[in-house]
FIKOLPA-445371 format. One record per residue (C-alpha): residue in one letter; chain; x, y, z. Coordinates in steps of 0.001 Angstrom, whole numbers, padded with zeros to 6 digits, always signed. Last residue first. Example, Ala and Ser with C-alpha at 12.3 -4.5 7.8 and 13.67 -1.06 7.14 Angstrom:
BEGIN
> type mol east north up
> s A +013670 -001060 +007140 $
> a A +012300 -004500 +007800 $
***
This chain:
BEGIN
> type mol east north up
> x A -000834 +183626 +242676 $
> x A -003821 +183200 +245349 $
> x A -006151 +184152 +242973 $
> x A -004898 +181735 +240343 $
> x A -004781 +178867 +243097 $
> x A -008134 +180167 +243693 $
> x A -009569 +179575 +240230 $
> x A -007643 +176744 +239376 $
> x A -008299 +174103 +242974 $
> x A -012864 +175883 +241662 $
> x A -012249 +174548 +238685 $
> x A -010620 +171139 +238937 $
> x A -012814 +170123 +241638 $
> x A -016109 +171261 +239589 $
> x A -014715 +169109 +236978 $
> x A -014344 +165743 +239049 $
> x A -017670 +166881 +240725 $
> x A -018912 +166717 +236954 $
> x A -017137 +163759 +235881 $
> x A -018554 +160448 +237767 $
> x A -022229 +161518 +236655 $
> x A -020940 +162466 +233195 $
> x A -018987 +159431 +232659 $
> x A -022571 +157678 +233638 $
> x A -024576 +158703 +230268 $
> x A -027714 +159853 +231271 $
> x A -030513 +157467 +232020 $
> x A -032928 +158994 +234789 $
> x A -032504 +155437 +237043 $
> x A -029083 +154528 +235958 $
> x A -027372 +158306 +235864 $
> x A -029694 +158849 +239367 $
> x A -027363 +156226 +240913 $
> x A -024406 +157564 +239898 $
> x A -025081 +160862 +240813 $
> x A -025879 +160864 +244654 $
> x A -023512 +158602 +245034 $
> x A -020492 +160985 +243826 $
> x A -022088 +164395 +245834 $
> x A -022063 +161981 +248871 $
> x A -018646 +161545 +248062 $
> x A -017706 +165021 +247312 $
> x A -019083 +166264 +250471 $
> x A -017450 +163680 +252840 $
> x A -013865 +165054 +251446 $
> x A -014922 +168400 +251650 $
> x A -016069 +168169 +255207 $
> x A -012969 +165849 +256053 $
> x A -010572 +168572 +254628 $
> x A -012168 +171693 +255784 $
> x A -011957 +169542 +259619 $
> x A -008346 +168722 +258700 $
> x A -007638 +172498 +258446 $
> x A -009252 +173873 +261270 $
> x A -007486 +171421 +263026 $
> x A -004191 +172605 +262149 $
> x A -004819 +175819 +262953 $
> x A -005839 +178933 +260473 $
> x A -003740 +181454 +258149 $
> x A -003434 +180174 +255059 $
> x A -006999 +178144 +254674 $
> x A -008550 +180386 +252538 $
> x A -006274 +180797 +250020 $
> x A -002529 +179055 +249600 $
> x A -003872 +176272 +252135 $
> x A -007507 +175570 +250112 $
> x A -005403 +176130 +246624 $
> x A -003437 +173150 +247879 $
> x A -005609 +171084 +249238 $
> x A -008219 +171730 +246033 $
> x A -005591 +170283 +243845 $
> x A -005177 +167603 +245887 $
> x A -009397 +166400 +245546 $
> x A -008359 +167525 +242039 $
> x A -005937 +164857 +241832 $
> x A -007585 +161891 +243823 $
> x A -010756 +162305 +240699 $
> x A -008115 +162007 +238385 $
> x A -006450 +158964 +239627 $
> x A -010554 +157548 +240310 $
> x A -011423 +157947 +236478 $
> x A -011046 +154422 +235792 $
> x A -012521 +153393 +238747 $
> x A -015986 +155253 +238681 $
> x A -015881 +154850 +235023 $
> x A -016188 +151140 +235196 $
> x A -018472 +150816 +238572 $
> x A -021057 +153563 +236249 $
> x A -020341 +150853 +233782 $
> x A -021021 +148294 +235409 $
> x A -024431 +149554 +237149 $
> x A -025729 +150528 +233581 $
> x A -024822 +147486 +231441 $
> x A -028591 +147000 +230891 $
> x A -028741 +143739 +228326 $
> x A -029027 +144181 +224138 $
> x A -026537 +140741 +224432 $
> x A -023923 +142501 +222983 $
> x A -024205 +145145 +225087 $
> x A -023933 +142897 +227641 $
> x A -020584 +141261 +227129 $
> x A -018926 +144775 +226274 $
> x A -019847 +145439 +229732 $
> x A -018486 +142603 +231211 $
> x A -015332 +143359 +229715 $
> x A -014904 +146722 +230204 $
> x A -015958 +145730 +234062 $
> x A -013628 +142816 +233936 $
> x A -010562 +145388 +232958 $
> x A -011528 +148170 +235329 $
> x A -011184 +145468 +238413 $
> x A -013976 +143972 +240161 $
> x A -015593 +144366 +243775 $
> x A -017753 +148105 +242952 $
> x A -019495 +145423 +240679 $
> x A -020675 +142744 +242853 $
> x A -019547 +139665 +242114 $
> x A -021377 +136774 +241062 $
> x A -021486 +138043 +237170 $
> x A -017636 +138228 +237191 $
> x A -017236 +134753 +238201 $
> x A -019471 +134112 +235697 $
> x A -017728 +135785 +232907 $
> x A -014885 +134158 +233434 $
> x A -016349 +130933 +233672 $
> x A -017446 +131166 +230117 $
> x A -020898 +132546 +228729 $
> x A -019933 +133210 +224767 $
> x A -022153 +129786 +224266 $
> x A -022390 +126709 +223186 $
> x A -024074 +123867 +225470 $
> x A -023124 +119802 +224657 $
> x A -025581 +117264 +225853 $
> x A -025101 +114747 +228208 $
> x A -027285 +111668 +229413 $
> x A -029987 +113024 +227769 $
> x A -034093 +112339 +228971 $
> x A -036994 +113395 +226925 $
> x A -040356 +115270 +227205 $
> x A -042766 +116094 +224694 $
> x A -045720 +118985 +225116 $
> x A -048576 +120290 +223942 $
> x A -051197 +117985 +224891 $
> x A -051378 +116245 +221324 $
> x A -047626 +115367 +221975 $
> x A -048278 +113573 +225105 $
> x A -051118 +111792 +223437 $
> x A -049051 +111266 +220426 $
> x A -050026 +111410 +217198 $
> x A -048713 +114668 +216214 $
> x A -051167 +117276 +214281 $
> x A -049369 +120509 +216221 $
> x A -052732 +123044 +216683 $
> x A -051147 +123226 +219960 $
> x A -048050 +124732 +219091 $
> x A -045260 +121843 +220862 $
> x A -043222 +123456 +223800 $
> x A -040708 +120930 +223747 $
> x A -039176 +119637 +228113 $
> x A -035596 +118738 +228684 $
> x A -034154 +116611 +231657 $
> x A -030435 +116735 +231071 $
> x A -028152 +114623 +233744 $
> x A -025020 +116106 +232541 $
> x A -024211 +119415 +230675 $
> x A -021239 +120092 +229146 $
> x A -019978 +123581 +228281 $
> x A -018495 +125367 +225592 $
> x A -015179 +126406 +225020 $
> x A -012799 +124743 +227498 $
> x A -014755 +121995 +228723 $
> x A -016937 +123720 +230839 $
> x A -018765 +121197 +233327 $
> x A -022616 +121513 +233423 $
> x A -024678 +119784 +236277 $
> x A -028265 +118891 +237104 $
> x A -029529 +119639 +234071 $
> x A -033058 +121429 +233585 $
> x A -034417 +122049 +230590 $
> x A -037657 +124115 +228792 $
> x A -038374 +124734 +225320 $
> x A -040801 +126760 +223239 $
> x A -041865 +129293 +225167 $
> x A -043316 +131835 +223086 $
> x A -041531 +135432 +222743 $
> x A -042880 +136183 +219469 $
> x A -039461 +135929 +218179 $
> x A -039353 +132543 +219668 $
> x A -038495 +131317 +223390 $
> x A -036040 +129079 +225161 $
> x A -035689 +128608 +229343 $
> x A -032747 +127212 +231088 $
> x A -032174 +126353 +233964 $
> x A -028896 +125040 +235499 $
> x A -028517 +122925 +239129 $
> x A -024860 +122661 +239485 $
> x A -022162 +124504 +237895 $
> x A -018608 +123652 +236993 $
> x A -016028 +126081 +235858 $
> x A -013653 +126006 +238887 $
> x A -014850 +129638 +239969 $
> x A -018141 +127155 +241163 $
> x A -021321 +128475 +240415 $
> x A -024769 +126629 +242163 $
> x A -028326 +126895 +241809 $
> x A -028367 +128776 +238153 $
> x A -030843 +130307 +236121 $
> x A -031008 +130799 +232590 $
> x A -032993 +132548 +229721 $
> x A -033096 +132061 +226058 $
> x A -033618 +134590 +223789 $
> x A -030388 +136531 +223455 $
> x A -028546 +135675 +226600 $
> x A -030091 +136360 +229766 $
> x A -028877 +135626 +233010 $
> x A -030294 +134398 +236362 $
> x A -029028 +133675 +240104 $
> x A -031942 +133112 +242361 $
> x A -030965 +130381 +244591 $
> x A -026467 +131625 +244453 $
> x A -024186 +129227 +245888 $
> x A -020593 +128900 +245546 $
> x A -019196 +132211 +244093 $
> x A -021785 +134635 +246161 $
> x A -021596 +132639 +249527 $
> x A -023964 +130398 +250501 $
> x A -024331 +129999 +254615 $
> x A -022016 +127876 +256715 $
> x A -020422 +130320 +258974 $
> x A -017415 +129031 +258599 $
> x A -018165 +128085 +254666 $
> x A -019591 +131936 +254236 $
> x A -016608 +133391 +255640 $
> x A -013677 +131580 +253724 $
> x A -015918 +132577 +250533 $
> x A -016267 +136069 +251508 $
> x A -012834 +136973 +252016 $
> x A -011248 +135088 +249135 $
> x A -013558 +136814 +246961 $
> x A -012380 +140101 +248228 $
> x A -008908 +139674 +248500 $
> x A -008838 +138500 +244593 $
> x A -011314 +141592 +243543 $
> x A -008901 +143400 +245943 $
> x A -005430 +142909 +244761 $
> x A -004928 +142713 +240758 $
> x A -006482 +145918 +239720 $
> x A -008124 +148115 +242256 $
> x A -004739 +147614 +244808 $
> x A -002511 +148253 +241597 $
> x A -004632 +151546 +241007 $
> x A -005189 +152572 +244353 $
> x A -000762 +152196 +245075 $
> x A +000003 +154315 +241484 $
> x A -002543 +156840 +243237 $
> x A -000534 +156950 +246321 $
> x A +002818 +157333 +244227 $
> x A +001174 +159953 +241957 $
> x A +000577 +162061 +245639 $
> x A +004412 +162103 +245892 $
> x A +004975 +164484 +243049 $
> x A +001178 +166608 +242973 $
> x A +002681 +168157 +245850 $
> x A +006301 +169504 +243968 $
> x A +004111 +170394 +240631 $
> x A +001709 +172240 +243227 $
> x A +005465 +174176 +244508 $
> x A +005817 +175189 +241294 $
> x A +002285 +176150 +240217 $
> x A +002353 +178751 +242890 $
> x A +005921 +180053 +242092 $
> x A +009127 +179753 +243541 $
> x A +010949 +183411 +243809 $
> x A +013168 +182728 +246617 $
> x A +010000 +184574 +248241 $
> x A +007729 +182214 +247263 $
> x A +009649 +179510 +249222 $
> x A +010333 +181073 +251655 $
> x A +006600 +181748 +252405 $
> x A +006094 +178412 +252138 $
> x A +008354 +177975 +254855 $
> x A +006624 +180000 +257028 $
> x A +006807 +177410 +260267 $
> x A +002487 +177266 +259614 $
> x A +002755 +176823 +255685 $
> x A +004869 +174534 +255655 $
> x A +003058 +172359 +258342 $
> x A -000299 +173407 +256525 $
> x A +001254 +171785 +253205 $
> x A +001436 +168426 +254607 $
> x A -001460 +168302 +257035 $
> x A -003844 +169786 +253923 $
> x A -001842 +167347 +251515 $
> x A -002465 +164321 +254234 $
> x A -006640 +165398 +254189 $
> x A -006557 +165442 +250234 $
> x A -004349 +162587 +250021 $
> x A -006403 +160344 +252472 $
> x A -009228 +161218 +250773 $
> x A -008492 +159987 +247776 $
> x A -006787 +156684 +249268 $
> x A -009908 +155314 +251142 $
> x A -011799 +153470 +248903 $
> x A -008484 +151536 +247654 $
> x A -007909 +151125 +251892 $
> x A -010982 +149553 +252602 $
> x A -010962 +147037 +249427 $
> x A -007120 +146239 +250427 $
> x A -008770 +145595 +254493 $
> x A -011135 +142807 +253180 $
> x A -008462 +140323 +253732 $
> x A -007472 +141328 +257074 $
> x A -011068 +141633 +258269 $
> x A -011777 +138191 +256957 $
> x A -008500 +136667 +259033 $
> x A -009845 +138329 +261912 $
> x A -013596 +136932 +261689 $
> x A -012149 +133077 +261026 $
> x A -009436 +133978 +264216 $
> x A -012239 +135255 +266230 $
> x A -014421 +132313 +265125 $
> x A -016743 +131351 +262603 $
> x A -016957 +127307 +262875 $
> x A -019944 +127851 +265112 $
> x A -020306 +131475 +266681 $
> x A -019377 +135380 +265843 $
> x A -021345 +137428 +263762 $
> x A -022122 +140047 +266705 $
> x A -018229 +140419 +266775 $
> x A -017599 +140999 +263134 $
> x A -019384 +144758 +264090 $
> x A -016287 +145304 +266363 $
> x A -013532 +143813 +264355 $
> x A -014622 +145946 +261618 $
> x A -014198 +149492 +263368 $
> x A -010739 +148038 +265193 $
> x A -009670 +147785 +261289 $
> x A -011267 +151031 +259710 $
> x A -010113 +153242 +262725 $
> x A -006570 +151042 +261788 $
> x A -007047 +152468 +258093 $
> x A -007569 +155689 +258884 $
> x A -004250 +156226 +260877 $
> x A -002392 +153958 +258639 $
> x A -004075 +156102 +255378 $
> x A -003290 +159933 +257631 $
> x A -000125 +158753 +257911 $
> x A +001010 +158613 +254815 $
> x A -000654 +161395 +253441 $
> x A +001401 +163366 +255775 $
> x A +004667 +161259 +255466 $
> x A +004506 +161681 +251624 $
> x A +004278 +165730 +251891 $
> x A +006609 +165726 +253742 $
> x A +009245 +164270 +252517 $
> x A +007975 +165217 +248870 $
> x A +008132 +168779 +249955 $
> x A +011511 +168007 +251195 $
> x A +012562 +166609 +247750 $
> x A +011908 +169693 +246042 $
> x A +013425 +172228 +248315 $
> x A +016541 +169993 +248059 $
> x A +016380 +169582 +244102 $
> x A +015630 +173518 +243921 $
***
Protein backbone atom coordinates (compact mmCIF):
# COMPACT_ATOMS: atom_id res chain seq x y z
CA UNK A 1 0.00 0.00 0.00
CA UNK A 2 3.12 2.33 0.94
CA UNK A 3 4.41 1.77 -2.79
CA UNK A 4 0.98 2.28 -4.44
CA UNK A 5 0.79 5.25 -2.20
CA UNK A 6 3.85 6.97 -2.90
CA UNK A 7 3.51 6.54 -6.72
CA UNK A 8 0.30 8.35 -6.73
CA UNK A 9 2.12 11.09 -4.96
CA UNK A 10 4.91 10.76 -7.77
CA UNK A 11 2.66 11.46 -10.01
CA UNK A 12 0.43 13.13 -8.97
CA UNK A 13 3.11 15.93 -7.74
CA UNK A 14 4.90 15.97 -11.17
CA UNK A 15 1.47 16.67 -12.88
CA UNK A 16 0.53 19.61 -10.87
CA UNK A 17 3.95 20.43 -11.03
CA UNK A 18 4.24 20.98 -14.27
CA UNK A 19 1.26 22.31 -15.20
CA UNK A 20 2.40 25.72 -12.47
CA UNK A 21 6.11 25.99 -14.53
CA UNK A 22 4.22 25.53 -17.67
CA UNK A 23 1.63 28.28 -16.66
CA UNK A 24 3.78 30.29 -15.05
CA UNK A 25 6.38 30.85 -18.02
CA UNK A 26 2.94 31.65 -20.42
CA UNK A 27 2.50 34.17 -17.46
CA UNK A 28 6.25 35.36 -17.73
CA UNK A 29 6.81 35.76 -21.73
CA UNK A 30 2.89 37.15 -21.37
CA UNK A 31 4.27 40.09 -19.06
CA UNK A 32 7.39 40.78 -20.81
CA UNK A 33 5.32 41.51 -23.81
CA UNK A 34 2.78 44.12 -22.48
CA UNK A 35 6.06 45.66 -20.23
CA UNK A 36 7.36 46.37 -23.66
CA UNK A 37 4.98 49.32 -24.65
CA UNK A 38 6.12 50.80 -21.10
CA UNK A 39 9.53 50.85 -22.00
CA UNK A 40 11.75 54.29 -22.17
CA UNK A 41 13.78 56.73 -19.79
CA UNK A 42 15.30 55.17 -16.71
CA UNK A 43 12.71 52.10 -17.31
CA UNK A 44 14.56 49.70 -19.19
CA UNK A 45 14.50 46.02 -20.25
CA UNK A 46 16.46 45.11 -17.27
CA UNK A 47 14.07 47.75 -14.89
CA UNK A 48 10.84 45.92 -16.80
CA UNK A 49 12.51 42.32 -16.23
CA UNK A 50 13.43 42.72 -12.78
CA UNK A 51 9.50 43.94 -12.15
CA UNK A 52 8.22 40.91 -13.94
CA UNK A 53 10.37 38.71 -11.71
CA UNK A 54 9.14 40.25 -8.67
CA UNK A 55 5.54 40.30 -9.49
CA UNK A 56 5.79 36.60 -10.65
CA UNK A 57 4.98 35.16 -6.54
CA UNK A 58 1.53 37.26 -6.91
CA UNK A 59 1.05 35.33 -10.43
CA UNK A 60 1.81 32.10 -9.23
CA UNK A 61 -0.39 32.37 -5.55
CA UNK A 62 -3.40 33.19 -8.12
CA UNK A 63 -2.52 30.47 -10.06
CA UNK A 64 -2.02 27.40 -7.72
CA UNK A 65 -5.85 26.24 -7.57
CA UNK A 66 -6.04 25.73 -10.85
CA UNK A 67 -2.97 24.36 -11.41
CA UNK A 68 -3.96 21.41 -9.04
CA UNK A 69 -7.20 20.85 -10.52
CA UNK A 70 -5.78 20.78 -14.21
CA UNK A 71 -2.29 18.69 -12.79
CA UNK A 72 -4.84 16.18 -10.77
CA UNK A 73 -6.87 15.69 -14.14
CA UNK A 74 -3.18 15.00 -16.00
CA UNK A 75 -2.22 13.02 -12.93
CA UNK A 76 -5.04 10.76 -12.43
CA UNK A 77 -5.91 10.52 -16.34
CA UNK A 78 -2.33 8.90 -16.81
CA UNK A 79 -3.52 6.19 -14.28
CA UNK A 80 -6.41 5.98 -15.44
CA UNK A 81 -5.44 5.69 -19.27
CA UNK A 82 -2.41 2.59 -18.65
CA UNK A 83 -5.41 0.96 -16.27
CA UNK A 84 -3.73 1.33 -13.29
CA UNK A 85 -6.52 2.67 -11.52
CA UNK A 86 -8.25 -0.11 -12.37
CA UNK A 87 -5.60 -2.15 -10.44
CA UNK A 88 -5.93 -0.45 -8.02
CA UNK A 89 -9.69 -1.02 -7.37
CA UNK A 90 -9.35 -4.33 -8.15
CA UNK A 91 -6.64 -5.10 -5.30
CA UNK A 92 -9.59 -3.96 -3.49
CA UNK A 93 -8.52 -0.04 -2.95
CA UNK A 94 -11.38 2.00 -2.60
CA UNK A 95 -12.62 5.36 -4.09
CA UNK A 96 -11.95 7.40 -1.04
CA UNK A 97 -8.58 5.63 -0.80
CA UNK A 98 -6.98 6.48 -3.66
CA UNK A 99 -8.69 10.52 -3.13
CA UNK A 100 -6.84 10.31 0.40
CA UNK A 101 -3.58 9.32 -1.86
CA UNK A 102 -4.43 12.71 -4.36
CA UNK A 103 -5.47 14.98 -1.78
CA UNK A 104 -1.54 13.91 -0.26
CA UNK A 105 0.68 15.91 -2.53
CA UNK A 106 -1.94 18.59 -3.41
CA UNK A 107 -1.52 19.85 0.67
CA UNK A 108 2.11 20.53 -0.37
CA UNK A 109 0.89 23.03 -3.21
CA UNK A 110 -1.50 24.61 -0.91
CA UNK A 111 1.19 24.77 2.03
CA UNK A 112 3.37 26.69 -1.05
CA UNK A 113 -0.08 29.48 -1.75
CA UNK A 114 -0.27 29.98 1.75
CA UNK A 115 3.50 30.89 2.56
CA UNK A 116 3.61 32.75 -0.93
CA UNK A 117 0.09 34.82 0.34
CA UNK A 118 1.69 35.38 3.67
CA UNK A 119 5.18 36.60 3.88
CA UNK A 120 6.19 36.64 -0.03
CA UNK A 121 3.99 38.63 -2.25
CA UNK A 122 2.68 41.69 -0.31
CA UNK A 123 6.73 42.19 0.13
CA UNK A 124 7.35 41.23 -3.79
CA UNK A 125 4.66 43.32 -4.65
CA UNK A 126 5.55 46.56 -3.07
CA UNK A 127 9.00 46.14 -4.03
CA UNK A 128 7.78 45.75 -7.59
CA UNK A 129 5.90 48.79 -7.92
CA UNK A 130 8.04 51.12 -6.12
CA UNK A 131 11.35 50.18 -8.21
CA UNK A 132 8.92 50.80 -11.26
CA UNK A 133 7.37 53.96 -10.49
CA UNK A 134 10.98 55.76 -9.61
CA UNK A 135 12.31 54.40 -13.26
CA UNK A 136 9.60 55.51 -14.78
CA UNK A 137 9.30 58.47 -12.59
CA UNK A 138 5.61 58.61 -11.79
CA UNK A 139 4.09 58.23 -7.95
CA UNK A 140 3.85 55.01 -6.86
CA UNK A 141 1.20 53.83 -4.24
CA UNK A 142 3.74 53.89 -1.01
CA UNK A 143 5.49 57.19 -2.02
CA UNK A 144 3.01 59.41 -3.46
CA UNK A 145 -0.59 59.30 -3.34
CA UNK A 146 -2.72 63.28 -4.50
CA UNK A 147 -5.97 62.06 -3.32
CA UNK A 148 -5.22 59.74 -0.50
CA UNK A 149 -7.90 60.23 2.45
CA UNK A 150 -8.99 58.50 5.70
CA UNK A 151 -11.46 58.93 8.19
CA UNK A 152 -11.15 58.49 11.74
CA UNK A 153 -14.08 59.26 13.94
CA UNK A 154 -14.85 62.88 13.12
CA UNK A 155 -12.02 64.26 11.73
CA UNK A 156 -10.93 63.69 8.25
CA UNK A 157 -7.42 63.49 6.56
CA UNK A 158 -5.70 63.59 3.43
CA UNK A 159 -2.31 62.92 2.61
CA UNK A 160 0.28 64.11 -0.35
CA UNK A 161 2.95 61.85 0.41
CA UNK A 162 3.40 58.21 2.63
CA UNK A 163 6.65 56.95 3.16
CA UNK A 164 6.79 52.94 4.67
CA UNK A 165 9.55 54.79 6.84
CA UNK A 166 6.81 56.49 8.95
CA UNK A 167 7.09 59.98 7.69
CA UNK A 168 4.50 61.77 5.62
CA UNK A 169 4.49 64.89 3.77
CA UNK A 170 1.75 67.23 2.98
CA UNK A 171 -1.21 66.10 5.76
CA UNK A 172 -4.80 67.46 5.94
CA UNK A 173 -6.80 67.34 8.25
CA UNK A 174 -10.30 68.42 8.70
CA UNK A 175 -12.37 68.48 12.38
CA UNK A 176 -16.11 68.62 12.81
CA UNK A 177 -18.84 68.47 15.74
CA UNK A 178 -21.66 66.14 16.33
CA UNK A 179 -23.63 68.25 14.08
CA UNK A 180 -21.05 67.74 11.60
CA UNK A 181 -19.77 71.56 11.57
CA UNK A 182 -16.39 72.33 10.63
CA UNK A 183 -14.74 73.51 13.30
CA UNK A 184 -11.05 73.23 12.53
CA UNK A 185 -8.89 73.05 9.65
CA UNK A 186 -4.74 72.26 9.39
CA UNK A 187 -2.33 71.65 7.14
CA UNK A 188 1.36 70.51 8.12
CA UNK A 189 3.80 70.06 5.84
CA UNK A 190 5.30 66.98 7.45
CA UNK A 191 4.51 64.43 10.32
CA UNK A 192 7.24 62.01 11.60
CA UNK A 193 5.90 59.03 13.88
CA UNK A 194 7.70 58.86 16.87
CA UNK A 195 6.77 55.57 17.96
CA UNK A 196 3.20 56.10 19.20
CA UNK A 197 1.88 59.11 17.93
CA UNK A 198 3.03 61.32 15.40
CA UNK A 199 4.78 64.68 15.02
CA UNK A 200 3.80 67.15 12.88
CA UNK A 201 6.10 70.04 11.66
CA UNK A 202 5.42 73.22 9.96
CA UNK A 203 1.55 73.36 11.30
CA UNK A 204 -0.63 75.98 9.70
CA UNK A 205 -4.07 75.54 11.56
CA UNK A 206 -7.24 77.37 10.85
CA UNK A 207 -10.70 77.66 14.17
CA UNK A 208 -14.00 77.55 12.82
CA UNK A 209 -15.38 80.24 15.32
CA UNK A 210 -19.77 80.13 15.50
CA UNK A 211 -20.53 83.32 14.13
CA UNK A 212 -22.67 84.67 16.75
CA UNK A 213 -18.95 84.21 18.73
CA UNK A 214 -18.76 87.87 20.74
CA UNK A 215 -14.72 88.00 20.25
CA UNK A 216 -13.12 91.23 19.68
CA UNK A 217 -11.19 90.54 17.00
CA UNK A 218 -11.80 91.45 13.48
CA UNK A 219 -10.46 88.15 12.36
CA UNK A 220 -12.34 86.52 15.05
CA UNK A 221 -15.65 88.49 14.37
CA UNK A 222 -15.35 86.96 10.71
CA UNK A 223 -15.45 83.52 11.84
CA UNK A 224 -12.27 82.46 11.87
CA UNK A 225 -8.58 82.55 13.78
CA UNK A 226 -5.52 81.39 12.33
CA UNK A 227 -2.17 80.45 14.00
CA UNK A 228 1.20 79.14 13.18
CA UNK A 229 3.05 75.87 15.34
CA UNK A 230 6.33 74.94 14.90
CA UNK A 231 5.34 71.25 15.97
CA UNK A 232 2.52 69.85 17.45
CA UNK A 233 2.07 66.36 18.71
CA UNK A 234 -0.91 64.03 16.76
CA UNK A 235 -2.47 60.91 18.73
CA UNK A 236 -3.92 58.47 17.10
CA UNK A 237 -4.48 54.44 16.51
CA UNK A 238 -3.24 55.43 12.70
CA UNK A 239 0.46 54.00 12.73
CA UNK A 240 2.64 53.28 9.79
CA UNK A 241 1.44 49.94 9.72
CA UNK A 242 -1.71 50.73 9.01
CA UNK A 243 -0.76 53.03 6.28
CA UNK A 244 1.23 50.93 4.46
CA UNK A 245 -1.66 48.73 4.50
CA UNK A 246 -4.11 51.51 3.44
CA UNK A 247 -1.79 52.20 0.14
CA UNK A 248 -2.07 48.80 -0.95
CA UNK A 249 -4.55 47.31 -2.66
CA UNK A 250 -6.30 44.64 -0.90
CA UNK A 251 -6.05 41.41 -3.11
CA UNK A 252 -1.88 42.61 -2.40
CA UNK A 253 -1.88 41.93 1.52
CA UNK A 254 -1.63 38.99 3.62
CA UNK A 255 -4.75 37.39 5.78
CA UNK A 256 -3.16 38.84 8.89
CA UNK A 257 -3.17 42.77 7.67
CA UNK A 258 -6.57 42.25 6.21
CA UNK A 259 -7.93 40.96 9.88
CA UNK A 260 -6.21 43.72 10.97
CA UNK A 261 -7.27 46.37 8.83
CA UNK A 262 -10.56 45.31 9.17
CA UNK A 263 -10.78 45.29 12.80
CA UNK A 264 -9.29 48.95 12.31
CA UNK A 265 -12.39 50.04 10.49
CA UNK A 266 -14.97 48.70 12.28
CA UNK A 267 -13.83 50.51 14.92
CA UNK A 268 -13.90 53.52 13.20
CA UNK A 269 -17.90 52.75 11.97
CA UNK A 270 -15.89 52.71 8.26
CA UNK A 271 -16.97 50.14 5.19
CA UNK A 272 -14.57 47.17 5.67
CA UNK A 273 -16.37 45.50 2.73
CA UNK A 274 -13.57 45.18 0.01
CA UNK A 275 -11.12 43.82 2.91
CA UNK A 276 -12.92 41.56 4.04
CA UNK A 277 -14.26 39.99 0.93
CA UNK A 278 -9.90 40.11 0.14
CA UNK A 279 -9.83 38.44 3.87
CA UNK A 280 -12.10 35.55 3.29
CA UNK A 281 -11.09 35.18 -0.24
CA UNK A 282 -7.55 34.15 1.13
CA UNK A 283 -8.32 32.50 4.08
CA UNK A 284 -10.61 30.18 2.54
CA UNK A 285 -8.37 29.72 -0.68
CA UNK A 286 -6.81 25.90 0.83
CA UNK A 287 -10.35 24.88 0.81
CA UNK A 288 -11.45 26.39 -2.17
CA UNK A 289 -7.93 24.39 -4.06
CA UNK A 290 -9.49 21.18 -2.40
CA UNK A 291 -12.76 20.90 -3.90
CA UNK A 292 -11.44 22.29 -7.21
CA UNK A 293 -9.28 18.51 -6.56
CA UNK A 294 -12.05 16.93 -5.39
CA UNK A 295 -13.94 17.60 -8.52
CA UNK A 296 -10.61 16.15 -10.59
CA UNK A 297 -11.00 13.21 -9.16
CA UNK A 298 -14.71 12.45 -9.24
CA UNK A 299 -14.47 14.16 -12.97
CA UNK A 300 -11.76 11.07 -13.94
CA UNK A 301 -13.61 8.23 -11.82
CA UNK A 302 -17.08 9.52 -13.70
CA UNK A 303 -17.40 11.28 -16.61
CA UNK A 304 -14.13 11.76 -17.64
CA UNK A 305 -12.94 7.82 -17.41
CA UNK A 306 -12.84 6.98 -20.66
CA UNK A 307 -11.75 10.16 -22.87
CA UNK A 308 -8.13 11.62 -24.18
CA UNK A 309 -5.92 13.56 -22.52
CA UNK A 310 -7.02 16.64 -24.03
CA UNK A 311 -10.44 16.15 -23.47
CA UNK A 312 -9.50 16.15 -20.06
CA UNK A 313 -7.43 19.36 -19.65
CA UNK A 314 -10.03 21.21 -21.74
CA UNK A 315 -12.97 19.95 -18.72
CA UNK A 316 -10.30 21.16 -16.48
CA UNK A 317 -9.60 24.73 -17.89
CA UNK A 318 -13.49 25.21 -18.53
CA UNK A 319 -14.18 24.39 -14.94
CA UNK A 320 -11.37 26.10 -13.69
CA UNK A 321 -12.35 29.51 -15.72
CA UNK A 322 -15.99 28.85 -14.58
CA UNK A 323 -15.42 28.93 -10.96
CA UNK A 324 -13.51 32.07 -11.15
CA UNK A 325 -15.77 34.07 -13.00
CA UNK A 326 -18.47 32.45 -10.72
CA UNK A 327 -15.93 33.91 -7.62
CA UNK A 328 -15.95 37.67 -9.09
CA UNK A 329 -19.13 37.67 -9.94
CA UNK A 330 -20.01 37.27 -6.13
CA UNK A 331 -17.75 39.24 -4.34
CA UNK A 332 -18.48 42.20 -5.85
CA UNK A 333 -22.30 41.96 -5.68
CA UNK A 334 -21.69 40.90 -1.62
CA UNK A 335 -20.33 44.81 -1.36
CA UNK A 336 -22.80 46.46 -3.57
CA UNK A 337 -26.23 44.26 -2.40
CA UNK A 338 -24.64 43.82 1.22
CA UNK A 339 -24.60 40.19 2.20
CA UNK A 340 -22.13 38.91 4.30
CA UNK A 341 -18.90 38.14 1.99
CA UNK A 342 -18.01 34.45 3.55
CA UNK A 343 -21.09 33.57 1.79
CA UNK A 344 -20.06 35.00 -1.58
CA UNK A 345 -16.51 33.21 -1.30
CA UNK A 346 -18.41 29.91 0.12
CA UNK A 347 -21.12 28.94 -2.07
CA UNK A 348 -19.02 27.82 -5.25
CA UNK A 349 -16.68 26.43 -2.46
CA UNK A 350 -19.88 24.32 -1.40
CA UNK A 351 -21.25 23.61 -4.72
CA UNK A 352 -17.56 22.09 -5.41
CA UNK A 353 -17.75 19.96 -2.49
CA UNK A 354 -21.15 18.61 -3.50
CA UNK A 355 -21.33 17.95 -6.74
CA UNK A 356 -16.66 16.05 -6.23
CA UNK A 357 -19.25 13.83 -3.29
CA UNK A 358 -22.06 13.06 -5.28
CA UNK A 359 -20.22 11.51 -8.22
CA UNK A 360 -17.37 10.17 -6.39
CA UNK A 361 -20.32 8.28 -4.51
CA UNK A 362 -21.76 7.28 -7.87
CA UNK A 363 -18.72 6.28 -9.18
CA UNK A 364 -17.99 4.02 -5.92
Amino acid sequence: MRKISRYVFRTVSAAVGMVLLVVSALLFISALIDGIGDLGGNYTFGEMLIYVLLSLPRRIYEIIPFACLIGCLIGLGILASSSELVVMRAAGISVRRISYMVLRPVVLFIALGVALGEWVTPYTDQVAENRRAIAMQKPSASTRLSSMWNREGDEFMRFNAVLPNGVLYGVTRYKFDENRNLIEASFSEQAIYQGGYWQEEDVGVTYFLPMNSEEETAERAQGTRSERLTSRRWDTPLSPGLLNILVAEPEALSIRSLHYYVRYLREQNLVASDYNLAFWQKLLQPLATASLVLIAISFVFGPLRSVTMGQRIFTGVVFGVSFRLVQDLLGPSSVVFGFTPLIAVLLPIVFCLALGIFLLKRAG
